[in-house]
N, CA, C and O atoms as CSV, one atom per row, in Angstrom:
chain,resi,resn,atom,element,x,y,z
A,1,UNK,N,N,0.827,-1.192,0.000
A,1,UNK,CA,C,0.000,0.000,0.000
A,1,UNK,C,C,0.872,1.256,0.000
A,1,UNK,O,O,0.570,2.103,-0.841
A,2,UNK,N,N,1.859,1.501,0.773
A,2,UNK,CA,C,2.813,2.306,0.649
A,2,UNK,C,C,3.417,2.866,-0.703
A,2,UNK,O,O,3.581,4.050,-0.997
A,3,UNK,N,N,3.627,2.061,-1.246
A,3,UNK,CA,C,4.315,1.724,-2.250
A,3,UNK,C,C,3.563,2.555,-3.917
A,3,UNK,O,O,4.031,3.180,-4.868
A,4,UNK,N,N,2.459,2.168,-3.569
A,4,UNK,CA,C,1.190,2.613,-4.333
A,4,UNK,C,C,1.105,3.885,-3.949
A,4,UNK,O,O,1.019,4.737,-4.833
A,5,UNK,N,N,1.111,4.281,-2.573
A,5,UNK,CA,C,0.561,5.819,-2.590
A,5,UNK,C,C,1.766,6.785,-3.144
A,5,UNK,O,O,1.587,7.856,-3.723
A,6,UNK,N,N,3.192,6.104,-2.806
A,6,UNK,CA,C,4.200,6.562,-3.292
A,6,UNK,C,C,4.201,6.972,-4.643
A,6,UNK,O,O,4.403,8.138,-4.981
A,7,UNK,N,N,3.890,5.668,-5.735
A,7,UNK,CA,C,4.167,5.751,-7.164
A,7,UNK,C,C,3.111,6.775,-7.250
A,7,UNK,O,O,3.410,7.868,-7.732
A,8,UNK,N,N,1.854,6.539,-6.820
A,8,UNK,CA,C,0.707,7.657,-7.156
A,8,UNK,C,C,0.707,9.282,-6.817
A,8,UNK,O,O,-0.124,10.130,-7.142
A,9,UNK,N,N,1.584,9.381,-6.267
A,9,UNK,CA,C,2.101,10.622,-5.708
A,9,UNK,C,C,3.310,11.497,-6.670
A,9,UNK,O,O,3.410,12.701,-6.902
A,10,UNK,N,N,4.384,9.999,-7.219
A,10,UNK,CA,C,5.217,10.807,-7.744
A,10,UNK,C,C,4.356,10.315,-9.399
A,10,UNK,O,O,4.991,9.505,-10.074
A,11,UNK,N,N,3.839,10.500,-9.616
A,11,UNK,CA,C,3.352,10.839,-10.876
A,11,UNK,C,C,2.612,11.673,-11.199
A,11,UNK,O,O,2.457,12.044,-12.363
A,12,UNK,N,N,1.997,12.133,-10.170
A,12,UNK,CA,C,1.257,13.219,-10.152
A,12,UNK,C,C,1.597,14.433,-10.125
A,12,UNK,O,O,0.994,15.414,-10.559
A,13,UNK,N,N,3.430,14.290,-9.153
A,13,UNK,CA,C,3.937,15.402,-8.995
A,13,UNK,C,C,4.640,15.779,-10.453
A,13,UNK,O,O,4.783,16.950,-10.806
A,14,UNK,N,N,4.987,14.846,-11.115
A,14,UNK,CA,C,5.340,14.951,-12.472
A,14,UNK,C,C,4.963,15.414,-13.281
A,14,UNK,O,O,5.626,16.095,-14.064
A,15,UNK,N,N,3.445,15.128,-13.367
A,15,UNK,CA,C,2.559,15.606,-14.600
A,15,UNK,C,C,2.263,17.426,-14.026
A,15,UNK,O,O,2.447,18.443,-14.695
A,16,UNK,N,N,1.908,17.348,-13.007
A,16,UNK,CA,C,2.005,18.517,-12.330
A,16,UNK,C,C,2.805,19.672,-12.789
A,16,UNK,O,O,2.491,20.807,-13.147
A,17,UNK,N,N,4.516,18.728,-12.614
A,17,UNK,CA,C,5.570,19.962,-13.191
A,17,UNK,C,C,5.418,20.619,-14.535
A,17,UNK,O,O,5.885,21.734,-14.766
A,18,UNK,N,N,4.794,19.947,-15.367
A,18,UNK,CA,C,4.675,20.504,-16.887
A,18,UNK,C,C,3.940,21.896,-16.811
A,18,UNK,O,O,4.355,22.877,-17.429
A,19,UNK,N,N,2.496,21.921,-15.777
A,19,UNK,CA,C,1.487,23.176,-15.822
A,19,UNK,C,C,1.110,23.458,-14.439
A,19,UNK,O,O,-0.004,23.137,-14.024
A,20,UNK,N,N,2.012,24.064,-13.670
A,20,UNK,CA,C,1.478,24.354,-12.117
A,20,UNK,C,C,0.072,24.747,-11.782
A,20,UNK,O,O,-0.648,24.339,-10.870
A,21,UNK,N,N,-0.216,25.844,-12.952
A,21,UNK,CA,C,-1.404,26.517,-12.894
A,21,UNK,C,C,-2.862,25.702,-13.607
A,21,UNK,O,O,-3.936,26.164,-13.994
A,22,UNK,N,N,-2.454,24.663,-13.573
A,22,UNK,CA,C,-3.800,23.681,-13.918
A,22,UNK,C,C,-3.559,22.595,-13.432
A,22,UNK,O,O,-4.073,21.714,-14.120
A,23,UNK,N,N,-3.023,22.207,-12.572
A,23,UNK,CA,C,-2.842,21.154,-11.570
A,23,UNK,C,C,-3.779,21.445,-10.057
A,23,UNK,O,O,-3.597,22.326,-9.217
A,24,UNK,N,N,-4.755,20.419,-10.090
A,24,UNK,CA,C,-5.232,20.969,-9.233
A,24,UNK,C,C,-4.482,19.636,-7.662
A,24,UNK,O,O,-4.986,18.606,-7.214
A,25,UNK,N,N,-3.409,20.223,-7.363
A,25,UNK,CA,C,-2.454,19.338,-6.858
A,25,UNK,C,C,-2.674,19.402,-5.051
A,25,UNK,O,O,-2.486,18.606,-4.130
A,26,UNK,N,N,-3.289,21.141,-5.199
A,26,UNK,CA,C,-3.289,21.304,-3.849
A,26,UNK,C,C,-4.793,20.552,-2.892
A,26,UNK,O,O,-4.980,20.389,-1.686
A,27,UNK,N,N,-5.575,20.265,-4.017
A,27,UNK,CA,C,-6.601,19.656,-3.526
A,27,UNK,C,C,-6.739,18.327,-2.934
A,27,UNK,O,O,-7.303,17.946,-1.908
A,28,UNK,N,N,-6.010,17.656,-3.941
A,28,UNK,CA,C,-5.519,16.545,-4.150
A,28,UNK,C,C,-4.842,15.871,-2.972
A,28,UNK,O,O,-5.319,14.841,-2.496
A,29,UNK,N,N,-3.786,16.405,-2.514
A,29,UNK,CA,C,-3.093,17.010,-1.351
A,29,UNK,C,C,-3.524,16.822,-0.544
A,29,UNK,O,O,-3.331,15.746,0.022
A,30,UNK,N,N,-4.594,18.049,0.107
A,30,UNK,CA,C,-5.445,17.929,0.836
A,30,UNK,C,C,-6.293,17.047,1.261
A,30,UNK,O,O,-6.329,16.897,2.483
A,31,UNK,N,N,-7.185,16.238,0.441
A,31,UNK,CA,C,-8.061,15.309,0.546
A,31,UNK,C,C,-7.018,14.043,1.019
A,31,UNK,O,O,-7.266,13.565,2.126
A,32,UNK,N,N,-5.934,13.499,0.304
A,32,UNK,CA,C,-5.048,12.608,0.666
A,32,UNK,C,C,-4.849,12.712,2.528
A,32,UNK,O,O,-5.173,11.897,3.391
A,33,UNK,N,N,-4.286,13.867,2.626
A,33,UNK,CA,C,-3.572,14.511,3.627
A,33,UNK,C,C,-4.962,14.310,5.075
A,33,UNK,O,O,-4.761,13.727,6.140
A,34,UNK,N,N,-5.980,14.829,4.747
A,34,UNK,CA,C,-7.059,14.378,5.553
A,34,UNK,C,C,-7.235,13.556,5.637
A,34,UNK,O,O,-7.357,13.263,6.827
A,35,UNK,N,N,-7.431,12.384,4.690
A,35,UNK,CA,C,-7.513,10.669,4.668
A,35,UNK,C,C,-6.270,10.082,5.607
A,35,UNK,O,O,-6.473,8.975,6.107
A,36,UNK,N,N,-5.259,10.600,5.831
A,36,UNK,CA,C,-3.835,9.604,6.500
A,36,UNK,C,C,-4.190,9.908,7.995
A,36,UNK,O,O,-4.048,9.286,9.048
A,37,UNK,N,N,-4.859,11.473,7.547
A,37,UNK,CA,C,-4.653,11.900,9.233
A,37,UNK,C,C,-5.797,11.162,9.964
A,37,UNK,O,O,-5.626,10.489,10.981
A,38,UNK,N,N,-6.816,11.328,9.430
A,38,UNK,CA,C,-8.534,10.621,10.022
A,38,UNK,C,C,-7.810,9.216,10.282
A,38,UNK,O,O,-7.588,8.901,11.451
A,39,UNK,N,N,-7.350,8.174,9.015
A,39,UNK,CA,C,-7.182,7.203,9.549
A,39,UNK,C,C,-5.913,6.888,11.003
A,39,UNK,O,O,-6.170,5.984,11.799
A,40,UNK,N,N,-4.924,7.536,11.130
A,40,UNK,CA,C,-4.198,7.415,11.897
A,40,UNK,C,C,-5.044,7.692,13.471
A,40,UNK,O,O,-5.192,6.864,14.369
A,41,UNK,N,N,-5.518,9.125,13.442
A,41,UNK,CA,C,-6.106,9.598,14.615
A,41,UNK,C,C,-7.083,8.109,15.353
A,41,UNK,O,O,-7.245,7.795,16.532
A,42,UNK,N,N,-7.574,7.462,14.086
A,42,UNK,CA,C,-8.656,6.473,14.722
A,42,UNK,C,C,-7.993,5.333,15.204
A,42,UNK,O,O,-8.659,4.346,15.516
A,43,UNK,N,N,-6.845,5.337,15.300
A,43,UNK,CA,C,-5.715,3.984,15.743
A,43,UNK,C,C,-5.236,4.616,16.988
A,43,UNK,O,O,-4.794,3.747,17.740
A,44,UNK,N,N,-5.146,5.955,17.554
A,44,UNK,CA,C,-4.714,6.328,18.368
A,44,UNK,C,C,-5.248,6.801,19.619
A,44,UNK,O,O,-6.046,7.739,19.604
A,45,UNK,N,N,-4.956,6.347,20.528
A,45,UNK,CA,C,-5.599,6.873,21.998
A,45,UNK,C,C,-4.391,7.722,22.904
A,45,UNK,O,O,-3.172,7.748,22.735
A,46,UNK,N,N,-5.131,8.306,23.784
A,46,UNK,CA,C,-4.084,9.477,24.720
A,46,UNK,C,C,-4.550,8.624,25.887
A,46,UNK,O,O,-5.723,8.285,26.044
A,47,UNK,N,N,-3.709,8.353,26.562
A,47,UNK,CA,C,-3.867,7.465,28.459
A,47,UNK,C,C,-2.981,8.575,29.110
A,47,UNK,O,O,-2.034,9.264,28.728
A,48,UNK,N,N,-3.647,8.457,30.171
A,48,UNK,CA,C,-2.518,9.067,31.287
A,48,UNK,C,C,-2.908,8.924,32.749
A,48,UNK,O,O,-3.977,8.375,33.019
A,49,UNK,N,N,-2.328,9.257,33.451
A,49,UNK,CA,C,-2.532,8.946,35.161
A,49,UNK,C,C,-1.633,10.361,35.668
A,49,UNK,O,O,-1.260,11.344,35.028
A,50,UNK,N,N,-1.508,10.060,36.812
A,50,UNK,CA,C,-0.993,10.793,38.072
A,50,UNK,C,C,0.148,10.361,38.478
A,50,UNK,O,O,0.246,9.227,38.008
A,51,UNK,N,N,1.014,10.590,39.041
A,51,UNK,CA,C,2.144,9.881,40.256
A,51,UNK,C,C,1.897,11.462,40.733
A,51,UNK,O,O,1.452,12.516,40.279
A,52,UNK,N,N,2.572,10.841,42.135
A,52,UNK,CA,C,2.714,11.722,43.167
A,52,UNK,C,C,3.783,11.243,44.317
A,52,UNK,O,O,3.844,10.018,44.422
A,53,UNK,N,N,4.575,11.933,45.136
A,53,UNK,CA,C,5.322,11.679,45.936
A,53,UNK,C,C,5.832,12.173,47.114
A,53,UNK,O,O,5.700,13.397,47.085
A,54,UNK,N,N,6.372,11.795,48.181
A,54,UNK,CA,C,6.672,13.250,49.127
A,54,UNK,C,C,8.037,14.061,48.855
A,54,UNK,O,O,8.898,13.278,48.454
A,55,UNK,N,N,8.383,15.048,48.926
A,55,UNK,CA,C,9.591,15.323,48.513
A,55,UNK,C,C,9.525,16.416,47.198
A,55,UNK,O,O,8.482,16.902,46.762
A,56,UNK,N,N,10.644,16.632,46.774
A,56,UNK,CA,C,10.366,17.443,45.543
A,56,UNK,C,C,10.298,17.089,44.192
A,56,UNK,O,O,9.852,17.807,43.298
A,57,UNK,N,N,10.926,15.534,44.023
A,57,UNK,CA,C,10.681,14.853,43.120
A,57,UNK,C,C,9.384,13.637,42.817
A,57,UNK,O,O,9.218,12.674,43.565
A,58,UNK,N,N,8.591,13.886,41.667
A,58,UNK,CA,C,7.722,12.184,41.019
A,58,UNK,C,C,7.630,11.822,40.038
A,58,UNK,O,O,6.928,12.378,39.193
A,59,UNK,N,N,8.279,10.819,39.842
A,59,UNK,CA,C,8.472,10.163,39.211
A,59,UNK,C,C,7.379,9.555,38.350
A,59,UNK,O,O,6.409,9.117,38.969
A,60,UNK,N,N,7.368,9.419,36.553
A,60,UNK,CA,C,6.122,8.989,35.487
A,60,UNK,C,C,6.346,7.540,35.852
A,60,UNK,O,O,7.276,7.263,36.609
A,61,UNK,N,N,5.470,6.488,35.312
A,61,UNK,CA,C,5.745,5.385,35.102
A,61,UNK,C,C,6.588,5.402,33.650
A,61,UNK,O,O,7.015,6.273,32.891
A,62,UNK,N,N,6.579,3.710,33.713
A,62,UNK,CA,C,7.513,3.971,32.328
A,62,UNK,C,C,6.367,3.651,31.561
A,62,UNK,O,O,5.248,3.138,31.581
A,63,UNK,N,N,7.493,4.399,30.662
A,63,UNK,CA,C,6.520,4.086,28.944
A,63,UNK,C,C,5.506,5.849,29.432
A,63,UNK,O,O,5.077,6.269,28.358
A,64,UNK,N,N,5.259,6.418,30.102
A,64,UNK,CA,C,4.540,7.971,30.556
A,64,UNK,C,C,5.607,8.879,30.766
A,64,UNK,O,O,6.617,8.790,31.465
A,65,UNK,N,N,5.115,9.908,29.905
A,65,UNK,CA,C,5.910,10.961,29.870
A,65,UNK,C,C,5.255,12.497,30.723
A,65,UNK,O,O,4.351,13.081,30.125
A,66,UNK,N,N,5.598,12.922,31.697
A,66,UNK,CA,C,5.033,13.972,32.488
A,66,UNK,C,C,4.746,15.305,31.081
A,66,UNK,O,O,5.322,15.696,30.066
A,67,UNK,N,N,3.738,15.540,31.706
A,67,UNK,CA,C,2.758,16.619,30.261
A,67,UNK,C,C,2.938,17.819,31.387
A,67,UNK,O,O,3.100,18.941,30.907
A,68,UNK,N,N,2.925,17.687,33.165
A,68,UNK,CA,C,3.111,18.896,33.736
A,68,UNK,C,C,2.854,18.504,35.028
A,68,UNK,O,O,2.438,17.373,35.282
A,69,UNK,N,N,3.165,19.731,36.259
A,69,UNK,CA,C,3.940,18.781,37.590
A,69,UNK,C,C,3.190,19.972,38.381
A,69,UNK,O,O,3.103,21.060,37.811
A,70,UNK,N,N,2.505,19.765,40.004
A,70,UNK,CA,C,1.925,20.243,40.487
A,70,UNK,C,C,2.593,20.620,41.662
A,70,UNK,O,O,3.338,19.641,41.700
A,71,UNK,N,N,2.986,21.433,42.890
A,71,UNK,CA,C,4.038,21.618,43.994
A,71,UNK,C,C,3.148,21.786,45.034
A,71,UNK,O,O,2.077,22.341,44.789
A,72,UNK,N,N,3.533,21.201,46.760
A,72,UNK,CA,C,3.283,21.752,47.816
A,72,UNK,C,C,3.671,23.206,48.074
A,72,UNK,O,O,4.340,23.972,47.381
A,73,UNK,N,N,3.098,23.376,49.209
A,73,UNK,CA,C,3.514,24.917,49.533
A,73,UNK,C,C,3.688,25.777,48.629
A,73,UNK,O,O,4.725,26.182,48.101
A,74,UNK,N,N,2.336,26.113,48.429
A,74,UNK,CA,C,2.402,27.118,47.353
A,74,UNK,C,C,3.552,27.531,45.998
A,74,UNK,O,O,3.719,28.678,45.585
A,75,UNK,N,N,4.289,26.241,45.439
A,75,UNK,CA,C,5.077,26.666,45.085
A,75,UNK,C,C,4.958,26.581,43.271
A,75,UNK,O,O,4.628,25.530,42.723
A,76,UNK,N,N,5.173,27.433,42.742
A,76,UNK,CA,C,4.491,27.379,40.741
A,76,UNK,C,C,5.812,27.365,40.207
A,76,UNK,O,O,5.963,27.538,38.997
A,77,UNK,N,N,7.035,27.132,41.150
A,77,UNK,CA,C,7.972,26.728,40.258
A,77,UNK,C,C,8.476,25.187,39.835
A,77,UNK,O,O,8.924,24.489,40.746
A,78,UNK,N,N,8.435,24.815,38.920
A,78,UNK,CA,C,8.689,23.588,38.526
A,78,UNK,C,C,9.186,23.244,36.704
A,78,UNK,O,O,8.897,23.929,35.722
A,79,UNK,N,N,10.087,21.826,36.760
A,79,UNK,CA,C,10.586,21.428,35.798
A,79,UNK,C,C,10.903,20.247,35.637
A,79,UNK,O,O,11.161,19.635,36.673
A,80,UNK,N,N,10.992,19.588,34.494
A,80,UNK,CA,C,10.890,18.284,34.540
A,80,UNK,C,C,11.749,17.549,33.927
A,80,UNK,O,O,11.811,17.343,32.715
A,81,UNK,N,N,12.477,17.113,34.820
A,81,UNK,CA,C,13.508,16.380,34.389
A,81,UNK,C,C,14.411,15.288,33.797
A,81,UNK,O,O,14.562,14.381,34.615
A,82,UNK,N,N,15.078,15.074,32.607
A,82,UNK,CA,C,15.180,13.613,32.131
A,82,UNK,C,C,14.376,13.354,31.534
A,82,UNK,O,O,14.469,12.216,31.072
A,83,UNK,N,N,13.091,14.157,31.135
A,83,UNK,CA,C,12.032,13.580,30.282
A,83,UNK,C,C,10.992,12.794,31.071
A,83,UNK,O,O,9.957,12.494,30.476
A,84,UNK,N,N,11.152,12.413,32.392
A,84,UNK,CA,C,10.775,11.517,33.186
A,84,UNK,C,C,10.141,11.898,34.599
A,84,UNK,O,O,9.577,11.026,35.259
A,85,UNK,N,N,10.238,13.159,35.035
A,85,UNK,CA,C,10.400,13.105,36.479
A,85,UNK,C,C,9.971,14.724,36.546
A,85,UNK,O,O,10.438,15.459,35.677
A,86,UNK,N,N,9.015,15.332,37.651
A,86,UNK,CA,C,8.342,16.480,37.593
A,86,UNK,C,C,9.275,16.427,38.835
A,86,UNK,O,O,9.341,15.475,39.613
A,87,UNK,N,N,10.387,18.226,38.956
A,87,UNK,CA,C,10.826,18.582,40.283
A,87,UNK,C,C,10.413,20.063,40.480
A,87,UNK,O,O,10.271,20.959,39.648
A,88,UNK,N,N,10.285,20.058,41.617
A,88,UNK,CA,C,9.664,20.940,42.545
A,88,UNK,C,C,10.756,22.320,43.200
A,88,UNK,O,O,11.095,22.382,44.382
A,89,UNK,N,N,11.163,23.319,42.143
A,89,UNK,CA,C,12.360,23.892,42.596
A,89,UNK,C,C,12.389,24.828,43.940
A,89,UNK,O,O,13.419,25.413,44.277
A,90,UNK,N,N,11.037,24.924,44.753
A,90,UNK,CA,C,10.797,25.796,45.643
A,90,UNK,C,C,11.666,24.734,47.112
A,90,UNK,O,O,11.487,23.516,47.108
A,91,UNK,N,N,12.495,25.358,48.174
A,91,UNK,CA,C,12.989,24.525,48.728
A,91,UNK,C,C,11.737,23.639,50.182
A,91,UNK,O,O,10.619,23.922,50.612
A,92,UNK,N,N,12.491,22.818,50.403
A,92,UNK,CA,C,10.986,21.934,51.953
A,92,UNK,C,C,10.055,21.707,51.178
A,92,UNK,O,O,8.989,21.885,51.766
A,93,UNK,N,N,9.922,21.400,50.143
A,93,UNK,CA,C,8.075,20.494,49.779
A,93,UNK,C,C,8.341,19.674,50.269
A,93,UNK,O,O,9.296,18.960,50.574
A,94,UNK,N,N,7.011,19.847,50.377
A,94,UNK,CA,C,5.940,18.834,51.056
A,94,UNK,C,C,5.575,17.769,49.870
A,94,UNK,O,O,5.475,16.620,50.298
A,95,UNK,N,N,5.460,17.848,49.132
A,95,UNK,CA,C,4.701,17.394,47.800
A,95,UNK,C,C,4.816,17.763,46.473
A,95,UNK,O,O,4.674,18.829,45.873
A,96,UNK,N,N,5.181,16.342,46.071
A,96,UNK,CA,C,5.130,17.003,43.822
A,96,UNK,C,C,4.027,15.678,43.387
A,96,UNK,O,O,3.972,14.525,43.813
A,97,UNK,N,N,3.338,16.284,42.523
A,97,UNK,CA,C,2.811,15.263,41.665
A,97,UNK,C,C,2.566,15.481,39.983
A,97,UNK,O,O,2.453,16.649,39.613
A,98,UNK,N,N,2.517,14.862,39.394
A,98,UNK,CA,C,3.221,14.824,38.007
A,98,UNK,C,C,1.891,13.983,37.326
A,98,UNK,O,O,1.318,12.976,37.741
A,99,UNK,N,N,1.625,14.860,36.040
A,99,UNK,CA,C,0.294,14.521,35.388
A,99,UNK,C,C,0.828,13.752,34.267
A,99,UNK,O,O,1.324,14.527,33.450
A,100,UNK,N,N,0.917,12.578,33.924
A,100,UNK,CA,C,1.870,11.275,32.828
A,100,UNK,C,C,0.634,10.919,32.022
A,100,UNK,O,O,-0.453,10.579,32.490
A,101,UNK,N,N,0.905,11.026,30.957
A,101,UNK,CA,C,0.706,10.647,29.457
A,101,UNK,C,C,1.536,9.833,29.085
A,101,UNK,O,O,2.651,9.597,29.549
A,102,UNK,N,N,0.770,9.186,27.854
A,102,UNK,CA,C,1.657,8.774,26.580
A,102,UNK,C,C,0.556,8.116,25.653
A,102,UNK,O,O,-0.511,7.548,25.887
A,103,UNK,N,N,1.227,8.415,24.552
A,103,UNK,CA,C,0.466,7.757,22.917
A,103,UNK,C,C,0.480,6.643,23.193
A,103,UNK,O,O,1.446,6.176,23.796
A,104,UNK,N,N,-1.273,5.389,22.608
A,104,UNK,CA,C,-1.077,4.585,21.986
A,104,UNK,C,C,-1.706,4.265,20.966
A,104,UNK,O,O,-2.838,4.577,20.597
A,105,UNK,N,N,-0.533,3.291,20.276
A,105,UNK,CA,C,-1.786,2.958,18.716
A,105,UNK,C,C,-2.120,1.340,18.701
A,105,UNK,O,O,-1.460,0.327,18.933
A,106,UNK,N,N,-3.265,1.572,18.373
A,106,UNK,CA,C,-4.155,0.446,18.369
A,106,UNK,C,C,-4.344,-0.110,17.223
A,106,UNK,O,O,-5.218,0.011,16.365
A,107,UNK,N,N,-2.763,-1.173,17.384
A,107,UNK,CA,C,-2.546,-2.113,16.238
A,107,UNK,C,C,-3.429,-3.520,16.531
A,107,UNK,O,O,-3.825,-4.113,17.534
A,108,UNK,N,N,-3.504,-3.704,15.105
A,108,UNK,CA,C,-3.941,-5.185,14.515
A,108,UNK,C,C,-3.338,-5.755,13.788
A,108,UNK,O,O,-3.173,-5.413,12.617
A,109,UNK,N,N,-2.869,-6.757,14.318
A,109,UNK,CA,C,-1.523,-7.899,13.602
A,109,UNK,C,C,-2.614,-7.973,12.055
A,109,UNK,O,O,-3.841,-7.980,12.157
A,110,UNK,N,N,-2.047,-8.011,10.993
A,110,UNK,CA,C,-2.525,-7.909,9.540
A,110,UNK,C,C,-2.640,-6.529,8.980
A,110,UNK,O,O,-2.644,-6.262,7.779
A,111,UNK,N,N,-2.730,-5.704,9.935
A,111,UNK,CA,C,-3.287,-4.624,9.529
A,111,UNK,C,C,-1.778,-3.211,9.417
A,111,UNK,O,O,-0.786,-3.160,10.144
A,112,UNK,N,N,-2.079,-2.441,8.479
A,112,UNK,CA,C,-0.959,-1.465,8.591
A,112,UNK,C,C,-1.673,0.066,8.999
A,112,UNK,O,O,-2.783,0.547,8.767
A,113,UNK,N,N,-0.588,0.515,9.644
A,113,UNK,CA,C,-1.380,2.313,10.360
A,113,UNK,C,C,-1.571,2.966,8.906
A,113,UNK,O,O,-2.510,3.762,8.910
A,114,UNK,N,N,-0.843,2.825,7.496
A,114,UNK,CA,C,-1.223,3.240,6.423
A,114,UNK,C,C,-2.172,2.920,5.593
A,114,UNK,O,O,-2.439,3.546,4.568
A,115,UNK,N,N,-2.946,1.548,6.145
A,115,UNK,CA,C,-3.612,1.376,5.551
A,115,UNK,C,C,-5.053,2.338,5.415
A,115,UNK,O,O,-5.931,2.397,6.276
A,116,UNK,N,N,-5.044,3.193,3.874
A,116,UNK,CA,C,-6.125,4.044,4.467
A,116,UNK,C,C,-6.918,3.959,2.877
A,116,UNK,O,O,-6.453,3.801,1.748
A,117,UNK,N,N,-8.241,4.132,3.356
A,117,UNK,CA,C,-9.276,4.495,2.508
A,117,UNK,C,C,-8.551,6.053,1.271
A,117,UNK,O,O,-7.897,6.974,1.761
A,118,UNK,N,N,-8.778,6.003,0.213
A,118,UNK,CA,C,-8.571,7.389,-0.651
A,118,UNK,C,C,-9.958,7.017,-1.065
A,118,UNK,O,O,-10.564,5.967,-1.283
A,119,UNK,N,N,-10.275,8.569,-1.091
A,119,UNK,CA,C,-11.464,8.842,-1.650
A,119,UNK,C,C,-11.538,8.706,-3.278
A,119,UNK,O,O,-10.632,8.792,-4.107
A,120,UNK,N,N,-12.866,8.477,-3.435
A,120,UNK,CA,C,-12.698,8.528,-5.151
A,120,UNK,C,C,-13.549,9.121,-5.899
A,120,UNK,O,O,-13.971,8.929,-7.039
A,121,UNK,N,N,-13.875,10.407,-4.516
A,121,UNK,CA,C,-14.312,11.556,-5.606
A,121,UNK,C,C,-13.515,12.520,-5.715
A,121,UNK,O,O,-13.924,13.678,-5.621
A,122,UNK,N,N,-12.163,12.209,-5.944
A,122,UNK,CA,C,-11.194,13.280,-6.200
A,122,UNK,C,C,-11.430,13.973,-7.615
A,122,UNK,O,O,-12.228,13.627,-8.487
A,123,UNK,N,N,-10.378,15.225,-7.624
A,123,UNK,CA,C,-10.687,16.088,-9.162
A,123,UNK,C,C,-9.770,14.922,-10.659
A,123,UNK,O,O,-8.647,14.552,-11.000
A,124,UNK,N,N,-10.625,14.847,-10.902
A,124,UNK,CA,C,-10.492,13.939,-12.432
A,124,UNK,C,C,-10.155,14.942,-13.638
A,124,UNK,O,O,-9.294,14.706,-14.485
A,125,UNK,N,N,-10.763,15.819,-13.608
A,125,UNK,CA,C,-10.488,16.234,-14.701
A,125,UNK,C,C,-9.172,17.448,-15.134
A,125,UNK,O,O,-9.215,18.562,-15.656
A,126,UNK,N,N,-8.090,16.609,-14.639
A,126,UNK,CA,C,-6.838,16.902,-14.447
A,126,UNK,C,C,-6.142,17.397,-16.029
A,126,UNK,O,O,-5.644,16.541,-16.760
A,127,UNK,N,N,-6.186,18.969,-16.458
A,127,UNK,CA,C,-5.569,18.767,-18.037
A,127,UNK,C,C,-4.130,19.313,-18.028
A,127,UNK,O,O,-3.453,19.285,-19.056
């Protein structure tokens, strides 16, 4: 399938190069470009949880990536460290807790994330 959208792409961009201004390429484009995205989005889910800890550091699970980190004692300074870990730069907390995400896609053994529907009421009358 890849392979196909590839060849179908660079031939289009080809015929294209001869008359920019009667290529209706950007449509084309578009409609494609909406089709990869719709199908991808529908394979994909957002999960996430909490950690929390005492101290100034908490730690994501794995495979969760902290999206943003909450402080005791009034404190709104914070950063997150390693990609992994919400810290609490105000000194003596009491408390950090760390809001963890991460992407998943919802594969099916046979199935490819490219595999996508093209529409086929695209512009035809391409001169």
């Amino acid at each position: 399938m890849k392979m196909r959208v590839a060849v179908l792409l660079a031939v289009i961009a080809m015929f294209c190069a001869a008359d920019a201004q009667k290529c209706p390429l950007d449509g084309l484009m578009s409609s494609l470009t909406e089709s990869v995205a719709s199908a991808v989005l529908q394979k994909v889910t957002l999960s996430c949880t909490d950690a929390s800890a005492r101290g100034s550091l908490a730690n994501c699970p794995a495979g969760y990536k902290p999206t943003g980190c909450s402080c005791g004692n009034a404190c709104g300074s914070w950063d997150i460290r390693n990609d992994q870990t919400c810290h609490c730069q105000c000194a003596n907390q009491d408390w950090t807790a760390a809001r963890c995400c991460k992407i998943a896609v919802n594969y099916k053994p046979g199935k490819d994330v490219t595999d996508v529907e093209i529409p086929t009421d695209l512009p035809t009358n391409v001169v």
